[in-house]
N, C-alpha and C positions, 0 to 999 in steps of 0.2 A: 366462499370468502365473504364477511359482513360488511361488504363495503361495494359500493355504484359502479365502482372500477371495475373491466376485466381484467382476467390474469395475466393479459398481454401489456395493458394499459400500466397496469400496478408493479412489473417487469419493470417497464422501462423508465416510469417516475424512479422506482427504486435506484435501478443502473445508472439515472441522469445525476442523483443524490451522490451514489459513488464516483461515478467520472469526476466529479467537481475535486476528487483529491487528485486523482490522474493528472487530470489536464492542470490544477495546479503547480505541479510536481516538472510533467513534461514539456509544459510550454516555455518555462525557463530555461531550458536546459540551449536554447540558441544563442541565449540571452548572455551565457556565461563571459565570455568571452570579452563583451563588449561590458557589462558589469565588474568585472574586475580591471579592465583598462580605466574606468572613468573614477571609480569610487575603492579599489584596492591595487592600485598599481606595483605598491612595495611584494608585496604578498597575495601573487594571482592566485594561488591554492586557498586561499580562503575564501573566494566566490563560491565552492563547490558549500558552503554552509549553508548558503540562500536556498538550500536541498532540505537539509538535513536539520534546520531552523525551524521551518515548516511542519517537519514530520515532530517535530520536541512536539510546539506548540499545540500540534493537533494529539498527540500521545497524553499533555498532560491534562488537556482539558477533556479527554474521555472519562474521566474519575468523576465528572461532578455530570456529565449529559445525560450518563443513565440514569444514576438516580433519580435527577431532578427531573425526567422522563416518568418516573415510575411516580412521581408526586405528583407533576401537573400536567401530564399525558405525554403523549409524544409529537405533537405538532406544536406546540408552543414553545417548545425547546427548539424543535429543528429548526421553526422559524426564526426563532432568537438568533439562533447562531449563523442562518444566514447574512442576517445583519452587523454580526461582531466578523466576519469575514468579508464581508462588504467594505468597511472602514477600515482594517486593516490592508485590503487592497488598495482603498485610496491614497492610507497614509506612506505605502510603498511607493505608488507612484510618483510623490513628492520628495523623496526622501534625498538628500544631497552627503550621507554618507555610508558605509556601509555597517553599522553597528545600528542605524537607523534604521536602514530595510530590514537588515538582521531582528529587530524587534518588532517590523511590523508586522514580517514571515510569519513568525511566532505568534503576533494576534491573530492574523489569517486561519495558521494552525487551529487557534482557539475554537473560531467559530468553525471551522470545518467538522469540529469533533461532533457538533452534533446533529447536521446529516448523517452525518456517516455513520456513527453507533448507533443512533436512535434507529436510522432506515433499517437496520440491523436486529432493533430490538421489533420493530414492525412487523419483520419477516417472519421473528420468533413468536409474534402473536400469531398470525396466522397459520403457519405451520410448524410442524415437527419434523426430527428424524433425517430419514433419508429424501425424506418428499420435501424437506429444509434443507439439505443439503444440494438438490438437484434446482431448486429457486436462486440459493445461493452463488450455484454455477453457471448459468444463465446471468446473473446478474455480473458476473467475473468474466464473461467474453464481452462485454461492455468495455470494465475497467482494464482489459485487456486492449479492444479496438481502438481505446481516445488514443492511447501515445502511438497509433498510427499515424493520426493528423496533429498532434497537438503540438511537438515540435514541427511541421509543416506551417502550420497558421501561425506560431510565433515566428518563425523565419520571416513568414511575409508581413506580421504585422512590422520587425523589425525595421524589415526593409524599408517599406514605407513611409513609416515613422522613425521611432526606435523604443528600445528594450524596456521604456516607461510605459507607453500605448499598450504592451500587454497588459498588462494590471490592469487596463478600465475594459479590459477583453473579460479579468474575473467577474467583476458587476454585473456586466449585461450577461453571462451565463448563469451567475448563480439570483442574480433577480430573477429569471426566466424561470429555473427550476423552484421557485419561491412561492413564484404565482402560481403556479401549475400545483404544488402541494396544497398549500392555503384553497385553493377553490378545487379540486378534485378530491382528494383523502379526505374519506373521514374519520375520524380520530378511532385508532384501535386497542386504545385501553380503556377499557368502562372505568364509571370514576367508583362503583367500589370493589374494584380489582387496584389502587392504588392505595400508595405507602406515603404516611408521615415520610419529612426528610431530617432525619435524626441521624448524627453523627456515630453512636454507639450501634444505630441497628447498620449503617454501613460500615461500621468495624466488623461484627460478628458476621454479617455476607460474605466478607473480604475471607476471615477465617474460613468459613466452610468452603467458598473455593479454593482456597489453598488445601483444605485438609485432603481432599476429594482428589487421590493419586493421577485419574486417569486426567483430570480436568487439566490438574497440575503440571499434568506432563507435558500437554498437549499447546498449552502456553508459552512452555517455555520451549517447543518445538516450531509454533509458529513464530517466537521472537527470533530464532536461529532463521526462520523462512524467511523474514520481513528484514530484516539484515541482511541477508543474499542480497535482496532485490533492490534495498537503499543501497546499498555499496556498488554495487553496478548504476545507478541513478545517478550518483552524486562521482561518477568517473569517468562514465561512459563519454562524453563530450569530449573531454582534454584528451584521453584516446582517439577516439576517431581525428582529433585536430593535432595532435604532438606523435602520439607514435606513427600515424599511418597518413597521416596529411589529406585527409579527407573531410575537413571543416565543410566545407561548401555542399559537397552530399550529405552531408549527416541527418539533417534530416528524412532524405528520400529513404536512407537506406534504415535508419531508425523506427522509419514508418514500412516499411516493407518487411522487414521482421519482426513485427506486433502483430500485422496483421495473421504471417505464418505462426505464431505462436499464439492467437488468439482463438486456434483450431482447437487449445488444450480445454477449454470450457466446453466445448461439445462434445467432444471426448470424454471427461469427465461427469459431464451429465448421464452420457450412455454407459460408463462403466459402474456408477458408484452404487449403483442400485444392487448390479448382481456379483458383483468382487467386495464392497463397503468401502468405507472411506479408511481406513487406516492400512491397508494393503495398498491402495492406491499411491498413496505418503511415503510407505516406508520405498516401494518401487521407484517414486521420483529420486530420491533422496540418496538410493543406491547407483542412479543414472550418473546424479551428479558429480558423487565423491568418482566416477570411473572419468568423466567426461572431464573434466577440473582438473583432475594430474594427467591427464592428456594435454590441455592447454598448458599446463606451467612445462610440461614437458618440453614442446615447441615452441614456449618463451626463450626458454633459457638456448635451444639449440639456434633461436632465429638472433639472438644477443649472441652467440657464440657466430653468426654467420654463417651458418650450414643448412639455414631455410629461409627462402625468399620472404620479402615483407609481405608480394604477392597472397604467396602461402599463409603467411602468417596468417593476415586478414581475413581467409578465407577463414582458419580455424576460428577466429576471433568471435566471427559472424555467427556460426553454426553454435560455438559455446552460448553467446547471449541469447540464439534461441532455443536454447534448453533454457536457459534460467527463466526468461519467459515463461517459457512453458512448463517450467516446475512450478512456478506460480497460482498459475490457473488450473494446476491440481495436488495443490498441497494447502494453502491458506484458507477457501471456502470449504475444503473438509477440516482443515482445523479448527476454524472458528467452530464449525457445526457439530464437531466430537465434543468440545469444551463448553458450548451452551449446551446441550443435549438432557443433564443431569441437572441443569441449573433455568429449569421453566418456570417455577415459581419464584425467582427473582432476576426474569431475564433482563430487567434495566441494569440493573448493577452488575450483572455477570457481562453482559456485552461491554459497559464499563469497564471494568478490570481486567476481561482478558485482552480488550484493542488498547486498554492505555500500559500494561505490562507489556505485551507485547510489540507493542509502536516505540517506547520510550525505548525499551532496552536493547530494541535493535538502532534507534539511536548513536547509543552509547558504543557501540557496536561496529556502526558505520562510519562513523563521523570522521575516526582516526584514520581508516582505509583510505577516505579521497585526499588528509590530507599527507600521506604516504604516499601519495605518486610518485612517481620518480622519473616519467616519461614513456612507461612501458604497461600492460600490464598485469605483470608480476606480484605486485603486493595483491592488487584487488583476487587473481587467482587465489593467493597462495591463502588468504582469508578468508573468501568461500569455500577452499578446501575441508579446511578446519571445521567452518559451521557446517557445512553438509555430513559430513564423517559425525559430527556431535547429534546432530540433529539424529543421522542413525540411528548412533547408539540408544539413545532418548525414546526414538517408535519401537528398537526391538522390547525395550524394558515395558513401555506404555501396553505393548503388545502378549506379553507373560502376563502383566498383571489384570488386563480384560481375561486371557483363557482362565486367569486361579478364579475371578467375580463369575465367571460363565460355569465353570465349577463347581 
């Protein structure tokens, strides 16, 4: 690797660049609660947006991180955007209503996009293939292990203080992973391995990944993956707190199934090498649609009174760590089948396949949390659907490799 760093070092820079959307994501989630008392009391289900706001902003400003990676390298952009995430942090922290935080999420989002694709496109300078897919997995028992502690430490910042104090908790992580880039990494795009930033040549990028069936597919199968996991994100609180009355552990027990599902990253490192990454996918995905009419099944009999809440919860539990753990081995092979054909313009393709697939599970999501009903029934009955699509999506993705192999 052409760079100071070891492989261990350049690991975990990488993984600290992705945690920062995790612990984003998960340290709100205690917060919910107390966010929608103070600043949406008419309408407490629209707190669950300060999820799903987040994930817009960082989805839409993935379209413009690659590229502009691919023109002026990749540290100066990730830098950048630690700073447009920075000040969207702070201006949450002030914010005295909730269409205000809701905008500032959104710029948070902004700059998040580019750690997070650019770290992406890094990986893809360095490596390829399956030796990129197994970096990539390593780096996914990271963004696996923060929502261990992440709602834990927002609990206790809460306590402390409260649900403001988390946001100056973003600053000093993502300054810390700022400095550590800026003086560690050195920049992995030679400057003439770099692109003009011309509008027409990222129209015609845009086409060839779209054109390119397997990429195609593979996109809009991680969009279905990335919806599973915002749709449990952005519900999973009001559950643990309204149907089963376990606010006050929700963290422990939040962080106690991350960490069991955070096994799925090592796992996936040891199998993807000698099974590939799209047998892995289509196998999760099959788990799911089985596991997922298992729980709506015991929704509906535990609303019918014929299975203790007890029970219920257990099933509840055991369900979110599958989803977990479909995670962390369905998304780092996703991404890595969909750049894999796309190395000579892996800024833009790392662009367009996280902001296609961020935004549109989005879109996706959004609706799920705010369908709650106090049970959860919708949230099953909607990963149902995407797991079963998603299916269908890897056996097609899966014909059309054996006819190219062919």
């Amino acid at each position: 690797m052409p760079t100071k760093m070891s492989r261990t070092e350049f690991i975990a820079l990488m993984a600290m660049l992705a945690a920062t959307v995790a612990l984003s994501i998960d340290a709100m989630l205690p917060a919910l609660p107390q966010i929608a008392e103070d600043l949406s009391p008419d309408n407490l289900n629209r707190a669950q947006l300060i999820i799903t706001s987040f994930v817009l902003g960082m989805g839409v400003g993935t379209f413009l991180s690659g590229p502009l990676s691919d023109t002026f390298g990749r540290k100066p952009v990730m830098l950048v955007g630690a700073a447009i995430y920075i000040l969207g942090a702070l201006i949450a922290s002030t914010a005295q209503n909730l269409d205000v935080l809701l905008a500032a999420r959104v710029l948070q989002g902004l700059g998040a996009s580019g750690p997070r694709v650019v770290a992406m496109a890094v990986v893809r300078d360095l490596y390829v293939g399956r030796g990129m897919a197994r970096i990539v997995s390593l780096i996914m028992i990271v963004f696996a292990l923060v929502p261990a502690i992440a709602p834990l430490l927002g609990d206790i910042v809460i306590d402390i203080w409260n649900w403001r104090a988390v946001f100056y908790g973003f600053v000093l992580f993502s300054a810390i992973s700022a400095l550590w880039l800026a003086t560690r990494l050195p920049e992995t795009l030679a400057p003439e391995n770099r692109r003009p930033f011309r509008f027409d040549a990222m129209r015609m990028a845009v086409v060839e990944i779209f054109r390119h069936p397997i990429v195609r597919l593979s996109i809009f199968v991680q969009t279905l993956c990335f919806a599973m996991l915002f749709s449990l994100l952005s519900s999973v609180q009001p559950i643990f707190d309204i149907t089963f009355g376990r606010a006050e552990s929700f963290a422990l027990w939040f962080g106690a199934i991350a960490i069991i599902a955070a096994s799925s990253g090592f796992l996936n490192a040891a199998l993807v090498v000698r099974l590939g990454m799209m047998v892995l996918v289509r196998a999760m995905l099959l788990v799911q649609v089985a596991l997922t009419a298992l729980i709506i099944a015991v929704g509906f009999l535990a609303k019918a009174g014929h299975v203790s809440n007890d029970l219920y919860f257990a099933a509840f539990v055991l369900w979110q760590i599958s989803l977990f753990f479909q995670a962390g081995m369905t998304i780092g092979n996703l991404n890595a089948i969909a750049q894999e054909p796309m190395g000579h313009i892996a800024g833009m393709a790392a662009s367009v396949i996280s902001a296609v697939s961020t935004v549109g599970a989005v879109f996706l999501a959004a609706p799920v949390g705010l369908l709650f009903d106090g049970t959860p029934i919708p949230l099953a009955v909607a990963i149902f659907l995407e797991a079963a699509a998603g299916l269908v999506l890897m056996q097609l993705m899966m014909q059309r490799e054996a006819q190219h192999i062919v």
